[in-house]
PDBQT receptor file of N, H, CA, C and O in Angstrom, charges set to zero:
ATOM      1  N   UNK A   1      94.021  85.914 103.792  1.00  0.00    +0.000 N 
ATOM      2  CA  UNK A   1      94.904  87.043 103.658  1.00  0.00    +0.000 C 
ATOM      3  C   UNK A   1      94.140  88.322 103.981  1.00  0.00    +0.000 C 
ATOM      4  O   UNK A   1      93.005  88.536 103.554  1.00  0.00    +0.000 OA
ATOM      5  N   UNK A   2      94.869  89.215 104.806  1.00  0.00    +0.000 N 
ATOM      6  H   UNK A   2      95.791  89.041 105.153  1.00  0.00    +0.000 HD
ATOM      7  CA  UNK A   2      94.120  90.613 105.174  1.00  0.00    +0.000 C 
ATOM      8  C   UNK A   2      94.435  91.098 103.823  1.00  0.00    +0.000 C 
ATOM      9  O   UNK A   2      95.348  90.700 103.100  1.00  0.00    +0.000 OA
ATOM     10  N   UNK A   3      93.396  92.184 103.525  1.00  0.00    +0.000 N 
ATOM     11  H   UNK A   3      92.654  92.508 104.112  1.00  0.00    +0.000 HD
ATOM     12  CA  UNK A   3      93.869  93.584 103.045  1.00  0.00    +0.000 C 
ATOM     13  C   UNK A   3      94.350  94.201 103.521  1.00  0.00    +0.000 C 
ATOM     14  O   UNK A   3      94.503  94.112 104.739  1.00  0.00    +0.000 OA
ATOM     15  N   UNK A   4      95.036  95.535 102.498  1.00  0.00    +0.000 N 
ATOM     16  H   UNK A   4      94.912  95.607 101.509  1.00  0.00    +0.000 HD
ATOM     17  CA  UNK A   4      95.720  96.086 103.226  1.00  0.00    +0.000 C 
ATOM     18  C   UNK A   4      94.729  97.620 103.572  1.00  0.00    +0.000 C 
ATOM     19  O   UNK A   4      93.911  97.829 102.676  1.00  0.00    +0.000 OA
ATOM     20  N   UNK A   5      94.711  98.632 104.678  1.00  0.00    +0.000 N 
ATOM     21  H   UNK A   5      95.376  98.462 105.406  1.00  0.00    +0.000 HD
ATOM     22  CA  UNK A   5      93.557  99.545 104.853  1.00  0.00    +0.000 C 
ATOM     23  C   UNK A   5      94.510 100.748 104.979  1.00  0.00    +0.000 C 
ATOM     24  O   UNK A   5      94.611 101.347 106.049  1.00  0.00    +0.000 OA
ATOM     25  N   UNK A   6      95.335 101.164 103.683  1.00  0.00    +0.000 N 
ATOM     26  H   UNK A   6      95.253 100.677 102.814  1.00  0.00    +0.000 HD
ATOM     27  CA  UNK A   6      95.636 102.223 103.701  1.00  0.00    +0.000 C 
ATOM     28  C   UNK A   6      95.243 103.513 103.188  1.00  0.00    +0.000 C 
ATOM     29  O   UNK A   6      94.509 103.537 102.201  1.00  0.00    +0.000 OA
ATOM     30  N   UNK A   7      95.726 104.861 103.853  1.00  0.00    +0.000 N 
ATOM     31  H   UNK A   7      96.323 104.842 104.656  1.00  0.00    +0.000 HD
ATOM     32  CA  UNK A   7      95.407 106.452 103.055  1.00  0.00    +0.000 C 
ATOM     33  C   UNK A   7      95.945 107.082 102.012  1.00  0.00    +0.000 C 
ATOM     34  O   UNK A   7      95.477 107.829 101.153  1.00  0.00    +0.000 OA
ATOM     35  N   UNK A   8      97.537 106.445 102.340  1.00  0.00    +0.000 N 
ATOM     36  H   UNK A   8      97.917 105.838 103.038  1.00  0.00    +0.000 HD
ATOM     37  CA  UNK A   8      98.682 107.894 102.398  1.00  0.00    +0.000 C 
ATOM     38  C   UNK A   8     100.045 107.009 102.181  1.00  0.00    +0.000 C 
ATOM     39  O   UNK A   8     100.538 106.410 103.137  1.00  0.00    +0.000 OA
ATOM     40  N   UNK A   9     100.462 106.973 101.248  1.00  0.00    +0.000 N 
ATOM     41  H   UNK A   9     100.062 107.460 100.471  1.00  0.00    +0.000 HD
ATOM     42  CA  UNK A   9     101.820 106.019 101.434  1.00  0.00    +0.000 C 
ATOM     43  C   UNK A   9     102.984 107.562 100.839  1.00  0.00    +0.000 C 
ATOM     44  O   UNK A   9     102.797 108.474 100.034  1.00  0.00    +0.000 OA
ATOM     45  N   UNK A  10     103.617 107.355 101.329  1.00  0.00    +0.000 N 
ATOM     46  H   UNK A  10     103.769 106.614 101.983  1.00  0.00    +0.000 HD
ATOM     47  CA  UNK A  10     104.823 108.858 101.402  1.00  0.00    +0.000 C 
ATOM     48  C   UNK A  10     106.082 107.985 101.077  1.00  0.00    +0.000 C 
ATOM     49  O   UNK A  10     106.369 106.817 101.343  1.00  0.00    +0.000 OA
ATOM     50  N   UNK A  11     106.864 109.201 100.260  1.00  0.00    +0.000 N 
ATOM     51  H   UNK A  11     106.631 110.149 100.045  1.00  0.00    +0.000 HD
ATOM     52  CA  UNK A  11     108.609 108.855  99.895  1.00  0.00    +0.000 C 
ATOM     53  C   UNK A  11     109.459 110.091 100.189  1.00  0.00    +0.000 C 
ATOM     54  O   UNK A  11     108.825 111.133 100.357  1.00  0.00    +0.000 OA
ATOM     55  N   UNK A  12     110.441 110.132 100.254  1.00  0.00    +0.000 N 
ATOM     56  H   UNK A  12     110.956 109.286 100.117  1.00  0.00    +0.000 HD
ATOM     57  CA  UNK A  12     111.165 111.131 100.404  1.00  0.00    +0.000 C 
ATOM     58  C   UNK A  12     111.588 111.825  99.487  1.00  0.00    +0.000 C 
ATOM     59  O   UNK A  12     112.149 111.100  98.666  1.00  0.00    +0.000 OA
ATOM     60  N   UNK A  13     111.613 113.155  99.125  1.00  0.00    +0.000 N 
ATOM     61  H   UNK A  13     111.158 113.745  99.793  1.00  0.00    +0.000 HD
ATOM     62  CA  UNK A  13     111.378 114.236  98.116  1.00  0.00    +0.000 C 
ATOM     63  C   UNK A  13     113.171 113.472  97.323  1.00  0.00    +0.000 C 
ATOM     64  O   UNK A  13     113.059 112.914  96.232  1.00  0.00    +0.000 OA
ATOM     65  N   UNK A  14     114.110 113.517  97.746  1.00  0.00    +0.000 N 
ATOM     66  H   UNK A  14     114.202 113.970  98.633  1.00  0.00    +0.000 HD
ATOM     67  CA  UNK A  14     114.998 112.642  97.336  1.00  0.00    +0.000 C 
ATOM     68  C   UNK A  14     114.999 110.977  96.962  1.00  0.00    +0.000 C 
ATOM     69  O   UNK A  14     115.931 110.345  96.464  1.00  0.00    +0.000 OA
ATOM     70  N   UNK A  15     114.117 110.644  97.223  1.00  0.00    +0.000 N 
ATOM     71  H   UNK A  15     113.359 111.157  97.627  1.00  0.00    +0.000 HD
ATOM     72  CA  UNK A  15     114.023 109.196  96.911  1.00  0.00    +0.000 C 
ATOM     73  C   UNK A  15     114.477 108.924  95.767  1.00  0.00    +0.000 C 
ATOM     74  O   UNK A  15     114.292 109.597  94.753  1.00  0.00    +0.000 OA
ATOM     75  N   UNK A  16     115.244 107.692  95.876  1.00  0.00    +0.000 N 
ATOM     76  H   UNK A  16     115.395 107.146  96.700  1.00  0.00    +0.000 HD
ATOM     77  CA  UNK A  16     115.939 107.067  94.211  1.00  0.00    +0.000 C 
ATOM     78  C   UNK A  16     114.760 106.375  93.364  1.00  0.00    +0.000 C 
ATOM     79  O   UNK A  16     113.791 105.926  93.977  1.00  0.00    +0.000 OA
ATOM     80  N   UNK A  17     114.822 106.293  92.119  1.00  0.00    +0.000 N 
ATOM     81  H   UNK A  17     115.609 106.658  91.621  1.00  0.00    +0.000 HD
ATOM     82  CA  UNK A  17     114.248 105.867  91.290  1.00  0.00    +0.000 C 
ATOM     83  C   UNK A  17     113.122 104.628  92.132  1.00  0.00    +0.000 C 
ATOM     84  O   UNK A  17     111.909 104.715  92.325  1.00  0.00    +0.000 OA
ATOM     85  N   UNK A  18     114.110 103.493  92.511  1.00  0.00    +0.000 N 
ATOM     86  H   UNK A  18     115.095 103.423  92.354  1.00  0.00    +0.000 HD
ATOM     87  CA  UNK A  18     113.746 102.501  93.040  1.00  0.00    +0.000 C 
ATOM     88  C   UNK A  18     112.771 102.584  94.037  1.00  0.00    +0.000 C 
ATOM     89  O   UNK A  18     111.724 101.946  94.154  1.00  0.00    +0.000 OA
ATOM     90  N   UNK A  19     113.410 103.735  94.962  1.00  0.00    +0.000 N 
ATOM     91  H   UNK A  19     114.260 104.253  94.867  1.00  0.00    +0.000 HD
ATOM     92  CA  UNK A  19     112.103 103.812  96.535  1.00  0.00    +0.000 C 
ATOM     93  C   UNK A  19     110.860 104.487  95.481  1.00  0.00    +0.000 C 
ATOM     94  O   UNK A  19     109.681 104.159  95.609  1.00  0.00    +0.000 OA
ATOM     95  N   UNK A  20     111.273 105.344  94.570  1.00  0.00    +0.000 N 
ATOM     96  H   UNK A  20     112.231 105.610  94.466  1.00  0.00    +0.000 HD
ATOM     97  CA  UNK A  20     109.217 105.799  94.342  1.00  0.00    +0.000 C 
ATOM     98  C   UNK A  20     108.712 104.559  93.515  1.00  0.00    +0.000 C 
ATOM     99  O   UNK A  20     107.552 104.155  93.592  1.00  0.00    +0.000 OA
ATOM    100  N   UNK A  21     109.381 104.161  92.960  1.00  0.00    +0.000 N 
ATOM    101  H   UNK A  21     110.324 104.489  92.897  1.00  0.00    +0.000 HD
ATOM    102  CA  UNK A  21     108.693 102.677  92.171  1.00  0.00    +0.000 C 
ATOM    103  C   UNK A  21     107.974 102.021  93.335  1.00  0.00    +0.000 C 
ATOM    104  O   UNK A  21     106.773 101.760  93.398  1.00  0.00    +0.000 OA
ATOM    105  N   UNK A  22     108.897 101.804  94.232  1.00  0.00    +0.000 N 
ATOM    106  H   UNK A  22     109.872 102.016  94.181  1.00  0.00    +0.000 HD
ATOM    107  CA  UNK A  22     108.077 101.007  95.732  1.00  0.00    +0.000 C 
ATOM    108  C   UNK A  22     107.173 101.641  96.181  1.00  0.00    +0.000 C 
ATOM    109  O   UNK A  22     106.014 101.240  96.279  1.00  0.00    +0.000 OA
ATOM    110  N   UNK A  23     107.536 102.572  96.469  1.00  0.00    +0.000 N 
ATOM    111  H   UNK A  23     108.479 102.898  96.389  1.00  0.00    +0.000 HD
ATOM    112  CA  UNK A  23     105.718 103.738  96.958  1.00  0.00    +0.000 C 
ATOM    113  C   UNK A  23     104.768 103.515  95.860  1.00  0.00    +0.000 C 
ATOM    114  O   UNK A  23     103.610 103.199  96.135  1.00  0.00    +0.000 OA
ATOM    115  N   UNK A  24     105.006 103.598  95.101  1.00  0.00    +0.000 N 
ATOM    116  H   UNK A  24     105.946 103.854  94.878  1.00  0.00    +0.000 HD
ATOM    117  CA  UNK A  24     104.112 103.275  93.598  1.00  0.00    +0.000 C 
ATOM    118  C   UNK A  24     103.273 102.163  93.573  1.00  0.00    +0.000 C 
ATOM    119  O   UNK A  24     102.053 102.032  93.478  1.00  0.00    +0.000 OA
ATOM    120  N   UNK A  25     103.920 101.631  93.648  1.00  0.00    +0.000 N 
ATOM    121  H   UNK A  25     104.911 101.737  93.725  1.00  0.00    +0.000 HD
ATOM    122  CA  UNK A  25     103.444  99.515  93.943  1.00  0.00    +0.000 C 
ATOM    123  C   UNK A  25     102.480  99.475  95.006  1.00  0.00    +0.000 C 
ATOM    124  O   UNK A  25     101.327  99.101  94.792  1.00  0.00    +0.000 OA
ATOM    125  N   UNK A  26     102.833  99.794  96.003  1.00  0.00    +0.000 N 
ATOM    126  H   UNK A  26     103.770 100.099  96.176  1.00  0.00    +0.000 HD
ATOM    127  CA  UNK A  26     102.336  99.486  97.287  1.00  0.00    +0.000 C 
ATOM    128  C   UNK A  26     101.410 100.304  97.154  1.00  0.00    +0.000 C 
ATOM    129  O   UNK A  26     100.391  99.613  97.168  1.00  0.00    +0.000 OA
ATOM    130  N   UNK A  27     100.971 101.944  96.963  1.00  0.00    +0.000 N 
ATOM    131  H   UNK A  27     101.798 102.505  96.951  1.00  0.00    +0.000 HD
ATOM    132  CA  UNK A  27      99.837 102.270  96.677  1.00  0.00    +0.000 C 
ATOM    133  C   UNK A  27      98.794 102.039  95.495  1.00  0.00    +0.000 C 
ATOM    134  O   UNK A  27      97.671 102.541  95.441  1.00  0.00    +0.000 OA
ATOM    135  N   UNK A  28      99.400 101.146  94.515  1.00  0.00    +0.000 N 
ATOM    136  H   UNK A  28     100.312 100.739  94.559  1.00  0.00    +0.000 HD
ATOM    137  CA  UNK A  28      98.776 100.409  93.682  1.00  0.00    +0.000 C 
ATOM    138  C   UNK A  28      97.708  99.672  93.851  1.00  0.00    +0.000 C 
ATOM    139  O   UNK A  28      96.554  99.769  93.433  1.00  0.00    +0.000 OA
ATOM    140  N   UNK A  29      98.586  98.459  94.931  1.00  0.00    +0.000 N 
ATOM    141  H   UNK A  29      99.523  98.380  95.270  1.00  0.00    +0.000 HD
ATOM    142  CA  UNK A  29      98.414  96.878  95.925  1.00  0.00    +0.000 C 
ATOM    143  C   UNK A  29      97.308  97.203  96.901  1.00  0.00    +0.000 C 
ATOM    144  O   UNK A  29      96.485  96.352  97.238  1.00  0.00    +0.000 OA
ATOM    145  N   UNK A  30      97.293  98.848  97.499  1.00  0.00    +0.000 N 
ATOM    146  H   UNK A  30      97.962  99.539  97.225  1.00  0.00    +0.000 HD
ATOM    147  CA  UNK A  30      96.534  98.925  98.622  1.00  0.00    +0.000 C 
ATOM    148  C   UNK A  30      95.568  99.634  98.151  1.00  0.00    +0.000 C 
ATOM    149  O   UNK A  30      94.897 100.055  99.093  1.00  0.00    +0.000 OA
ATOM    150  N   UNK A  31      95.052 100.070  96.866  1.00  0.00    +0.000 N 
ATOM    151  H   UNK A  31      95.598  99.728  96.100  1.00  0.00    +0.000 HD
ATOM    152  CA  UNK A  31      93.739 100.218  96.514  1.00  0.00    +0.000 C 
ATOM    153  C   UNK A  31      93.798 101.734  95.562  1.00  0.00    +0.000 C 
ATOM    154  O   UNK A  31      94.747 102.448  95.240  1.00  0.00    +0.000 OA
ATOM    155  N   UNK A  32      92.354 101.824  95.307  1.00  0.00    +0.000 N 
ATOM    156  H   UNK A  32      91.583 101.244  95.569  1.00  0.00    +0.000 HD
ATOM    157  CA  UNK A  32      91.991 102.983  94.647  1.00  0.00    +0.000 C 
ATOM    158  C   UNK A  32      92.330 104.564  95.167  1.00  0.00    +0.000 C 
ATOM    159  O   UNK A  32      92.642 105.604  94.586  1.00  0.00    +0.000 OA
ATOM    160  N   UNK A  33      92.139 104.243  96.331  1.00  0.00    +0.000 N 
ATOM    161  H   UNK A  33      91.886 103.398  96.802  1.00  0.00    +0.000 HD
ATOM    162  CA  UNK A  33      91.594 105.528  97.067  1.00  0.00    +0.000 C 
ATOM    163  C   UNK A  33      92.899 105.873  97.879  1.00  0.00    +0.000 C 
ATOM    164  O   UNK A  33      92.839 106.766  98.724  1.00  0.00    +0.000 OA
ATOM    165  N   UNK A  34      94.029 105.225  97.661  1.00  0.00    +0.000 N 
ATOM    166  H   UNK A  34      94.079 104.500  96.975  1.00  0.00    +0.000 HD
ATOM    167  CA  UNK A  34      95.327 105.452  98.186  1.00  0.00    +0.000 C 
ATOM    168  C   UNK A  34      95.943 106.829  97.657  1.00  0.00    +0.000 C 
ATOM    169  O   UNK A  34      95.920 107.050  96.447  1.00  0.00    +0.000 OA
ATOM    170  N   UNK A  35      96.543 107.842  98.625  1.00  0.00    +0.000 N 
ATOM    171  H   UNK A  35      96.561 107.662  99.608  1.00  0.00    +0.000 HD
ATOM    172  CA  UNK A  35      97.581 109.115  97.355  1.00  0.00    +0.000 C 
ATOM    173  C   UNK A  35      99.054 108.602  97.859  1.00  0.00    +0.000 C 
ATOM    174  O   UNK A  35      99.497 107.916  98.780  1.00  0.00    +0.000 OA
ATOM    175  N   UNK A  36      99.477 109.208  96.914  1.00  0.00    +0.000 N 
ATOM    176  H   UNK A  36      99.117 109.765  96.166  1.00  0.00    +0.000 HD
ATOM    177  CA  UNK A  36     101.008 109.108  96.719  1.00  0.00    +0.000 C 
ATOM    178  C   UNK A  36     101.517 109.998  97.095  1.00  0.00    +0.000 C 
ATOM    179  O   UNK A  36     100.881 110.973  96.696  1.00  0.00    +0.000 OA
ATOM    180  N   UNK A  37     103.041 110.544  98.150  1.00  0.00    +0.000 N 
ATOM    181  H   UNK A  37     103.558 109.752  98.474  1.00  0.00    +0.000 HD
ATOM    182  CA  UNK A  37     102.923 112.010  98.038  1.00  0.00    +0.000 C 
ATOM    183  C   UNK A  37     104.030 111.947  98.311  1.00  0.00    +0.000 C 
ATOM    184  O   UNK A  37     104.311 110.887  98.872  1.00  0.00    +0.000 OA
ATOM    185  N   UNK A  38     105.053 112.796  98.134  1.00  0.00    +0.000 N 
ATOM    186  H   UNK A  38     104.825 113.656  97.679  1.00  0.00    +0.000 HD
ATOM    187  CA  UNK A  38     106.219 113.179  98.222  1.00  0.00    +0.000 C 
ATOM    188  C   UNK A  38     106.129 113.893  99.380  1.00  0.00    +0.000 C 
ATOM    189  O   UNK A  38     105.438 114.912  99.374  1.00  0.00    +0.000 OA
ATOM    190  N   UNK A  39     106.799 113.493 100.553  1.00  0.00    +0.000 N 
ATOM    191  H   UNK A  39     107.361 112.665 100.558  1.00  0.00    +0.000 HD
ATOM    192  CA  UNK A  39     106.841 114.765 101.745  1.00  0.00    +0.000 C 
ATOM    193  C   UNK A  39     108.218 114.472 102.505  1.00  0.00    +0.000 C 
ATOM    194  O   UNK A  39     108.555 113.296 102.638  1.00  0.00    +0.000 OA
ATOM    195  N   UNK A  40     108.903 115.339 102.931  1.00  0.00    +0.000 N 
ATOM    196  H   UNK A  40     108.629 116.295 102.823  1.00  0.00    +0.000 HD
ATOM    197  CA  UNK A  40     110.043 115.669 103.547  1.00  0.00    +0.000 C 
ATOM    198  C   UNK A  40     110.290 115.100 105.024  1.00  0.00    +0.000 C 
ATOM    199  O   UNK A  40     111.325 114.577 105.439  1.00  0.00    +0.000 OA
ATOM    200  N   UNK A  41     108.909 115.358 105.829  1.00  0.00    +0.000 N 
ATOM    201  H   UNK A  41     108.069 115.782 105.493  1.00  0.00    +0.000 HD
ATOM    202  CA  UNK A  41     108.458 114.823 106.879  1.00  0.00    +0.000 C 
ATOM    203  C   UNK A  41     107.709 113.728 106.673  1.00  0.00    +0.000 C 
ATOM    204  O   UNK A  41     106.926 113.660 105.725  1.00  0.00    +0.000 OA
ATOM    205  N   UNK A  42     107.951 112.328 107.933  1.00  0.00    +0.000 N 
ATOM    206  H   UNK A  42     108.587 112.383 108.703  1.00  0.00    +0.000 HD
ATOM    207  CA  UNK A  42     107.010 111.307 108.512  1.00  0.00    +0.000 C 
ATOM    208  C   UNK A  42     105.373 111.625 107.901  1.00  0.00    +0.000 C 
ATOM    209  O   UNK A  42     104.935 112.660 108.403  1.00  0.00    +0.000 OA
ATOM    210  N   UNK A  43     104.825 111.252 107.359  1.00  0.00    +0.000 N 
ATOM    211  H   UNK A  43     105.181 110.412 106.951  1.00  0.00    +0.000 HD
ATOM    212  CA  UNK A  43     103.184 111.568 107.554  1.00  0.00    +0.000 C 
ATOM    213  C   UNK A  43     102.571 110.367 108.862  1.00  0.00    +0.000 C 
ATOM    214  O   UNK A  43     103.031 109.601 109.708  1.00  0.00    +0.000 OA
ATOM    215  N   UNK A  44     101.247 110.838 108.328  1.00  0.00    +0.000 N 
ATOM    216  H   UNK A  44     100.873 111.460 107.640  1.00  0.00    +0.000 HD
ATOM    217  CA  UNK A  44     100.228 109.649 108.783  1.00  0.00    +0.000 C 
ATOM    218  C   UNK A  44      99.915 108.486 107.719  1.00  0.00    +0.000 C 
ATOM    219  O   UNK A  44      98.963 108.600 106.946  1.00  0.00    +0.000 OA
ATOM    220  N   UNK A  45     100.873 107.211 107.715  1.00  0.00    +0.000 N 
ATOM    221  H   UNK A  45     101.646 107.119 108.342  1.00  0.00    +0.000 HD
ATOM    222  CA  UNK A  45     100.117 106.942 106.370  1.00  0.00    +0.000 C 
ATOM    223  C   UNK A  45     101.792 105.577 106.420  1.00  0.00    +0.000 C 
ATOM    224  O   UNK A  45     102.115 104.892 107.390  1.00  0.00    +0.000 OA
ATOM    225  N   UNK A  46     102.246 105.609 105.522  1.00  0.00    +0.000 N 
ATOM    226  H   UNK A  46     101.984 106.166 104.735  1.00  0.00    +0.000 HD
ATOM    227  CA  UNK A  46     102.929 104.274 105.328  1.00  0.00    +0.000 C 
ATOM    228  C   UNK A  46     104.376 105.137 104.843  1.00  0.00    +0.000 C 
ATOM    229  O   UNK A  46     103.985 105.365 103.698  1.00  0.00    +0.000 OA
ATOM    230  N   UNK A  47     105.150 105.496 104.869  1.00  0.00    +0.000 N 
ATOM    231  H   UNK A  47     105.468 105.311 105.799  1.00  0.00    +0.000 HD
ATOM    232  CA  UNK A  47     106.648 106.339 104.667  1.00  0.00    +0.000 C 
ATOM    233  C   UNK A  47     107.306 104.588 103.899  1.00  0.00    +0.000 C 
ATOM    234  O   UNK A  47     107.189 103.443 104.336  1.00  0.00    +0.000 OA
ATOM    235  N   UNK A  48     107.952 105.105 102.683  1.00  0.00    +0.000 N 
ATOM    236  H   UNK A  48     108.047 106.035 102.328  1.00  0.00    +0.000 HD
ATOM    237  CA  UNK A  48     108.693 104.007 101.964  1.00  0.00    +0.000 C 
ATOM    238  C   UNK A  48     110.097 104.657 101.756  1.00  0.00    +0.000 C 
ATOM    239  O   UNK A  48     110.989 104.030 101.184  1.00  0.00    +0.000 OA
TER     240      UNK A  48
């Protein structure tokens, strides 16, 4: 199984309960050094 080699996992400033739980998880899953961020716009990074 790969790891996963992420930065930046992003949700949408509206996101329902459910999508930031999922951004949550997944930057959990993909390590320490992962941020979480609320942004309006696409980043560089994993958009949930």
């Amino acid at each position: 199984m790969t790891s996963l080699s992420l930065r930046a996992v992003f949700h949408s400033p509206n996101a329902s309960p459910g999508e930031i739980t999922a951004a949550q998880e997944l930057a959990r899953i993909a390590g320490p050094n992962v941020t979480l961020t609320s942004s309006a716009a696409p980043g560089r990074g994993v958009n949930v």
